[in-house]
Structure formats: C-alpha cells, structure tokens
NUPAKOL-682786 format. One line per 4 residues: their letters; for each residue x, y, z of C-alpha. Coordinates in Angstrom, 2 decimals, m for minus. Layout:
BEGIN
a) X:Y:Z; ...
This chain:
BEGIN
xxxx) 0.31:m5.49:m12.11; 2.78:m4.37:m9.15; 2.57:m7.03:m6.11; 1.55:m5.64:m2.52
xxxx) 5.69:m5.80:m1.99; 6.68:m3.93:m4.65; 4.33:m0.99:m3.47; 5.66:m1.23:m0.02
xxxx) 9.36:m1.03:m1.59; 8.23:1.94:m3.34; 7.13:3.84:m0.11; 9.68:2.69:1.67
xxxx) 11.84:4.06:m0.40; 10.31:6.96:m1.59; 13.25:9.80:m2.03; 11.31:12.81:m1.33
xxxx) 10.90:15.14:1.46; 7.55:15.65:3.39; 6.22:11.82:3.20; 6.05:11.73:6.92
xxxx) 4.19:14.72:7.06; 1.57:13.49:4.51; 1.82:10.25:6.68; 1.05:12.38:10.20
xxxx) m1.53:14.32:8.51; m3.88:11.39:7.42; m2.93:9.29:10.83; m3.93:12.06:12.49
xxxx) m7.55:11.93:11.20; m7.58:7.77:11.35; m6.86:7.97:15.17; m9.76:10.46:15.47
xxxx) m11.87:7.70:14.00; m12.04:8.93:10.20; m12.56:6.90:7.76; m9.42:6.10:5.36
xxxx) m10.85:7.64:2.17; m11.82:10.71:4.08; m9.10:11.53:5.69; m6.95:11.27:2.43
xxxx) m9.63:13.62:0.43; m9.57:15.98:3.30; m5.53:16.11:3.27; m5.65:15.97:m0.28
xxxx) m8.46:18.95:m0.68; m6.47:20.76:1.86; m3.48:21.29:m0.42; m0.18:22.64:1.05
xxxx) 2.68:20.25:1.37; 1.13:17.06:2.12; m0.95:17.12:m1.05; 2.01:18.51:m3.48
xxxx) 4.17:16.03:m1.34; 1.71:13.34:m2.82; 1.45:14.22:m6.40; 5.16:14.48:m6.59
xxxx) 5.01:10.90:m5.22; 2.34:9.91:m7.49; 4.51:11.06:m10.65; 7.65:9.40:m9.34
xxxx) 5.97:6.62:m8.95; 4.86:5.99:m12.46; 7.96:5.30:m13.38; 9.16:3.13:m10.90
xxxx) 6.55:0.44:m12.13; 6.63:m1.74:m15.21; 2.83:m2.60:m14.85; 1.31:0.47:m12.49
xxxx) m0.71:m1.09:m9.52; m4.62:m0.31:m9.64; m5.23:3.01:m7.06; m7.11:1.30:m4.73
xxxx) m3.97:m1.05:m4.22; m1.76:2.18:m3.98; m4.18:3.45:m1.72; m4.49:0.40:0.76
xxxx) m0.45:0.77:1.26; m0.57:4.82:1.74; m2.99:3.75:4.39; m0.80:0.90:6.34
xxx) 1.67:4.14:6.24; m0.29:6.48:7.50; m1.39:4.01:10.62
C-alpha cells in the first residue's frame, strides 16, 4: 500500500488544472466549521469543475500507484490540502 509520502507526492504533483479550486471549495466549508466528509460530499454532489476536477484526479491517480492507497488514506491527504 502507498505510504502517507507517496500520496502527498502525488498531490503535489498533480498535473491538472482546477486542483486549487477543488482545494478552495472544500476549505471553504472546513473554515465554516464543516465537517471533512461533508464538505467533500457537498463539493462532490455539487458537480461542476471541482468534482470533474476530482475524478480526473482520481483516474490519474490509479496509475501513478503500484499498490493504490485505501480511500480513507487518499482522503485524509485531500483534506491536509484543502486546510
């Protein structure tokens, strides 16, 4: 399974437009006091650019990874982004 690191390289890295919009859009609810996993199903529900911005993400992702990291460690790292 991918280490904590190797996620982080992965966002940091991530070679697509509209991350830091996806990024705004969640941070925005988490400094109005949402909870994580709220605010992303809200953004996510939402649709538009964040969310398509996110899928794309999601399927360049899977091959970026030998062993894909469990979602709720994918998760944890979009959040530390989106703070």
């Amino acid at each position: 399974m991918a280490s904590k690191e190797e996620i982080r390289a992965v966002f940091a890295d991530p070679q697509l437009d509209g991350m830091d919009e996806l990024y705004q859009c969640i941070g925005e609810m988490l400094q109005d006091g949402a909870v994580f996993e709220n605010a992303y199903s809200l953004v996510i529900a939402a649709g538009g650019t964040p969310a398509d911005t996110w899928i794309r993400f999601c399927v360049q992702c899977a091959t970026r990874f030998d062993d894909p990291p469990e979602e709720s460690e994918f998760l944890a790292v979009l959040e530390e982004f989106s703070r």
